[in-house]
C-alpha positions in Angstrom: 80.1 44.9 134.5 76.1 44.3 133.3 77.5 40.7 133.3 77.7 40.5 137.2 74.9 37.9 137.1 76.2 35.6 134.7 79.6 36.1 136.2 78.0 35.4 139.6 76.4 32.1 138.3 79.6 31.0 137.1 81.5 31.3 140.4 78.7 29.6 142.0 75.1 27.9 141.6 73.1 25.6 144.2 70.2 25.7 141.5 71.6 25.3 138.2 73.7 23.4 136.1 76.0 26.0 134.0 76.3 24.2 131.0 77.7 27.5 128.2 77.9 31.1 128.4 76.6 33.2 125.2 79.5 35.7 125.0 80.4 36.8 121.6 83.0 39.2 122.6 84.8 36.1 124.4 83.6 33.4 122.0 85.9 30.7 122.0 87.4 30.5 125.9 86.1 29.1 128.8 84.1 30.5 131.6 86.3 30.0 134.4 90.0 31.1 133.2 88.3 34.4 132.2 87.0 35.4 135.5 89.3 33.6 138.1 92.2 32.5 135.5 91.2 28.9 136.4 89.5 26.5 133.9 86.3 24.9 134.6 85.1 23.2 131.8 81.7 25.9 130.8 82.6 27.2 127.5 82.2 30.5 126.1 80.1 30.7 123.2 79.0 33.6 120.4 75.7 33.0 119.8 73.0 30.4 120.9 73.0 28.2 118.1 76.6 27.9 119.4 76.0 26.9 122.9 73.6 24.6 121.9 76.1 23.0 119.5 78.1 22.4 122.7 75.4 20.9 124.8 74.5 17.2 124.7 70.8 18.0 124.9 68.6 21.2 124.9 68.6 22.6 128.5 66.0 22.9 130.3 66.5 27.2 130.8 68.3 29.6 129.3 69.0 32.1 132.0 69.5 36.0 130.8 72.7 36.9 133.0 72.9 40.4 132.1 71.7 43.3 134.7 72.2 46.5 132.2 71.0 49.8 133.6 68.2 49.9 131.9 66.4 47.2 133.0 65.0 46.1 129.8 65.9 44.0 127.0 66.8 45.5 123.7 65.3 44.3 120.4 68.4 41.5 119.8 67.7 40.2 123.2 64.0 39.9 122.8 64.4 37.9 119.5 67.2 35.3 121.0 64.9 35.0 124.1 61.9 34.4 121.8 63.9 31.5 119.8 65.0 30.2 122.8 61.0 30.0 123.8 60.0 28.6 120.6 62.5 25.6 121.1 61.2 25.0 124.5 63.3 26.4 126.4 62.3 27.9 130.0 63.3 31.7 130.8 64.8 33.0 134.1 64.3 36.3 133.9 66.4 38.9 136.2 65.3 42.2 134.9 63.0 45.0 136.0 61.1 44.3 132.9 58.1 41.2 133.4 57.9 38.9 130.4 55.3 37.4 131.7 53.8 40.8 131.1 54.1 41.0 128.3 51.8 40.3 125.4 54.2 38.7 122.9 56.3 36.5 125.8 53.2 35.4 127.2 51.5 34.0 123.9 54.8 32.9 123.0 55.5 30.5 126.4 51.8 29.5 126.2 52.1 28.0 122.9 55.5 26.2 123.3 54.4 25.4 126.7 57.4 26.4 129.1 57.9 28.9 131.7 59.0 32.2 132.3 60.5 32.9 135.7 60.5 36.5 136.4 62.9 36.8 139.2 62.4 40.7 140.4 58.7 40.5 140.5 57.8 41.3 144.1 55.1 39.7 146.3 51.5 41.4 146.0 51.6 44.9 147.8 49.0 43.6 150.0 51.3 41.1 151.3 54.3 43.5 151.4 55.5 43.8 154.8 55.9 46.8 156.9 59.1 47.7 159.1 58.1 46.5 162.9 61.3 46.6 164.9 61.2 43.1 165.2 64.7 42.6 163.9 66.0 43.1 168.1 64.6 39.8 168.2 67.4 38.7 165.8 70.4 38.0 168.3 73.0 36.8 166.2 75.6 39.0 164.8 74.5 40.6 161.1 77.1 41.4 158.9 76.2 43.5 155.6 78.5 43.4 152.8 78.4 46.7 151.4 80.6 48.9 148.8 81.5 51.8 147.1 79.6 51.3 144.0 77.6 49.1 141.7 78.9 46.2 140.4 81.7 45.7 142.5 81.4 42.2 144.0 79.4 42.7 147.4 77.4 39.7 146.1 81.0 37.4 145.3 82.1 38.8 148.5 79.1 37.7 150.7 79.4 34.4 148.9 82.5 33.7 149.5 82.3 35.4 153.8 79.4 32.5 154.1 81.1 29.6 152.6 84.2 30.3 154.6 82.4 31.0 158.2 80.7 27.7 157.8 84.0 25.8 156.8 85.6 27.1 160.1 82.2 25.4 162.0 80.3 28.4 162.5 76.7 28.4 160.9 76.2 31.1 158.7 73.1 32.3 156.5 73.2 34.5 153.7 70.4 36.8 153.2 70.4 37.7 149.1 68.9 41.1 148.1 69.1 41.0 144.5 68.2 38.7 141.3 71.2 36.9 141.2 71.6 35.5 144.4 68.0 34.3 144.3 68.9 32.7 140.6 71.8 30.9 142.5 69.1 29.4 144.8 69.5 31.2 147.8 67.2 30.3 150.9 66.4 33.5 152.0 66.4 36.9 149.9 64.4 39.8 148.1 65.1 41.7 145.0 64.9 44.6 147.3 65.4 47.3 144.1 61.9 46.4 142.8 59.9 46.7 145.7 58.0 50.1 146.3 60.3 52.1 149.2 57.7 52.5 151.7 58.1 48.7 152.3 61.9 48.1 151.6 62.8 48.3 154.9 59.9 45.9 156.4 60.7 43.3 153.4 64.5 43.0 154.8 63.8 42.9 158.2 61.2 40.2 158.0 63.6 38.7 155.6 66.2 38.2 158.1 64.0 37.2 160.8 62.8 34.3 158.7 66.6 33.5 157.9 67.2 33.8 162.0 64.0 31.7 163.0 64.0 29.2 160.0 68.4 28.3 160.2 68.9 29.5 164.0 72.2 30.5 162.1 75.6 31.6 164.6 75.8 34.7 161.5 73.8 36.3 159.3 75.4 38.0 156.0 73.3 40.1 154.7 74.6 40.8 150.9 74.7 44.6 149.7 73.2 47.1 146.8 74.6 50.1 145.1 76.4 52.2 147.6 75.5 54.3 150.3 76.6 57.3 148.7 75.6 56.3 144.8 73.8 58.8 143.3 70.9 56.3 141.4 71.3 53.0 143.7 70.2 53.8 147.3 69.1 50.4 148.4 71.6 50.8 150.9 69.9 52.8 152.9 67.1 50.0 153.4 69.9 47.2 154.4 71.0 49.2 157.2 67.5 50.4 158.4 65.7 47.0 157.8 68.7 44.7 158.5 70.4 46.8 161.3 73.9 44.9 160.8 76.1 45.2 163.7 79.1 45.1 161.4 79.7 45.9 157.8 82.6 44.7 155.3 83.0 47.3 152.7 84.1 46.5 148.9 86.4 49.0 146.9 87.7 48.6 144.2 91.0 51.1 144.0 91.3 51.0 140.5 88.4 52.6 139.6 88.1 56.0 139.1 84.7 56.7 138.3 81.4 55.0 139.5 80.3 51.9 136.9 77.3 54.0 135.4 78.0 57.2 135.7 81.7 58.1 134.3 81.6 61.6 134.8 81.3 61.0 138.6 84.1 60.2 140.2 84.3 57.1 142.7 84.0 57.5 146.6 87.2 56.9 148.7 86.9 53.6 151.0 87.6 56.4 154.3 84.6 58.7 152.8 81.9 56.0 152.8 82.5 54.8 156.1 82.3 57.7 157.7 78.9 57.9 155.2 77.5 54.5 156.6 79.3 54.9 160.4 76.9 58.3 160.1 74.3 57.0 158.8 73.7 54.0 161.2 74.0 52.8 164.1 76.5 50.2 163.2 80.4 49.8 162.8 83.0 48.7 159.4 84.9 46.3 160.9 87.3 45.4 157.4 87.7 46.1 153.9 87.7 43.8 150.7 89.5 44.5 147.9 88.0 44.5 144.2 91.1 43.6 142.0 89.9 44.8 138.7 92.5 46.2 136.3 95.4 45.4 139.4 98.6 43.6 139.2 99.4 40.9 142.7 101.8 43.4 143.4 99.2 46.3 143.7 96.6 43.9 145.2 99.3 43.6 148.4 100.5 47.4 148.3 96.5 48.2 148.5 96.2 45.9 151.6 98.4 47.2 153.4 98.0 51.0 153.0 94.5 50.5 153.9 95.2 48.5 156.9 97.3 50.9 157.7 95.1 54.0 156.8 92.2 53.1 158.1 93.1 50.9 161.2 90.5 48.0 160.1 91.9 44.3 158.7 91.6 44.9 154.7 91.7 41.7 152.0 90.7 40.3 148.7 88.3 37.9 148.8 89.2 36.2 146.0 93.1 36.5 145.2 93.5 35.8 149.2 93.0 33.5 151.7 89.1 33.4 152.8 90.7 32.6 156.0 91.3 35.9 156.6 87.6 36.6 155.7 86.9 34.8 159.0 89.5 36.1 161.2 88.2 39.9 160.0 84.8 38.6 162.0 86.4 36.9 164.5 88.3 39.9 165.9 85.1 41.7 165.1 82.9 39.6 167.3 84.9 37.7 169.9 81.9 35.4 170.9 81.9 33.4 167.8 85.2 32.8 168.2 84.6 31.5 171.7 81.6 29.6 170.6 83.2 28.0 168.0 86.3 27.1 170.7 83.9 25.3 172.8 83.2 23.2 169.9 86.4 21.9 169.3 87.2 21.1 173.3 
């Protein structure tokens, strides 16, 4: 689960060329079969003298994919991340924790002469941007991909929503709110958990105005954070004030019992956080995606259809199932694209 990142930048990058993974517990595989049981040629490696072994050349960044709860690297990571430095390496940093803060990361990319990139590090406060109400000037549907906990694939499945929307012909913009999206080389996003709360809900509405104004975009998906009802991960809360989504797709994952983090707290139920976000805003949950984790094909379908069932709403897996029916869950939701997009095909 603190993978998510690297996992995410495996599935998909418009920035960066994935050349290995530094993974000692899966040392030895590739990238692809282990997180979509389909090769794709990035190998798996156990430490980086390793992935370098399997490169051609030295890359130009080593990229630290994991997003642990702590939000700092520990002692092994800071020495790898220092070699990596010292053989001129650049850093893309996703953690809460600056490098370029630090006393021993900035001597050390000063003398080898390469960058740090630290992701999460908001704009000056006295830029930071208020909440206006502007967003009503936003007139295109917004779709937030929300979910039932951490580290449950609102990010894969927002990914996935956009690509699909705009192979059917409709034009759709993904707004990213955390690290990795913005490492994937997203257009438009924040890394809304390290901004100060009193402007959270300004710096997402401003951010989908400028995805609205700058694409002119038939959809806007707006990716998700945490849960709603997640004791220690409330950004939430902002995406539905700041982004006002007129529809949201929740992510569950049925399997699990407990929330990532927190194992002596047992996991929401899909019906109990939409009532939780239908309360909370002024908005509706128009399907359900499935997480598959630790599920057989057979329980993936079972799943699907008791929820569809249960909760009256289209319900799918994003990535064991047609994305088709990722566009067809939007379509029913908002009949206008549907007839926009008809008038494009006449």
């Amino acid at each position: 689960m603190d993978g998510k990142t690297a996992n995410g930048l495996v599935r998909h990058s418009e920035k960066y060329e994935i050349l290995a993974v530094i993974d000692s517990l899966w040392a030895g595989r590739d990238a692809g079969e282990i997180l979509d049981e389909v090769a794709n040629g990035i190998p798996v490696c156990k430490n980086l003298a390793d992935a370098l072994g399997n490169t051609e050349r030295v890359p130009d960044y080593l990229i630290f994919g994991m997003a642990p709860a702590s939000g700092v690297l520990s002692p092994h990571e800071r020495s790898v991340l220092l070699e990596t430095i010292h053989l001129g390496m650049n850093i893309v940093n996703g953690l809460h924790e600056f490098l370029n803060e630090d006393p021993e990361f900035a001597a050390a990319s000063a003398a080898s002469g390469v960058e740090i990139l630290d992701v999460r590090k908001p704009r000056a406060k006295k830029d930071l941007r208020m909440f206006s109400g502007k967003i009503a000037q936003v007139t295109c549907p917004r779709i937030a991909v929300l979910g039932t906990d951490g580290a449950i694939g609102k990010r894969t499945t927002a990914t996935v929503l956009t690509k699909a929307l705009n192979d059917r012909g409709l034009k759709a913009i993904m707004v990213s709110t955390g690290q990795t999206g913005l490492i994937q080389g997203g257009r438009y996003g924040i890394a809304l958990d390290a901004i100060p709360s009193q402007f959270c809900s300004g710096e997402m509405e401003a951010t989908v105005i400028e995805a609205f104004e700058g694409e002119a975009p038939d959809v806007i998906i707006v990716e998700g954070q945490g849960a709603l009802s997640h004791p220690a991960y409330l950004t939430s809360s902002f995406i539905l004030r700041g982004s006002k989504p007129h529809g949201v797709v929740l992510q569950h994952a049925p399997a699990r019992t407990h929330l990532g983090d927190f194992k002596e707290i047992p996991m929401p139920t899909a019906a109990s956080e939409i009532h939780l976000i239908e309360t909370f805003a002024d908005t509706k949950v128009i399907g359900l995606t499935i997480n598959h984790e630790n599920m057989t094909d057979v329980e993936i379908d079972a799943a699907i259809s008791s929820y569809e069932t249960d909760l009256k709403i289209p319900a799918t897996d994003a990535l064991k199932r047609s994305p088709n029916r990722l566009v067809d869950m939007v379509l029913v939701a908002f009949p206008a694209l549907g007839e926009a997009l008809a008038s494009r095909h006449r």
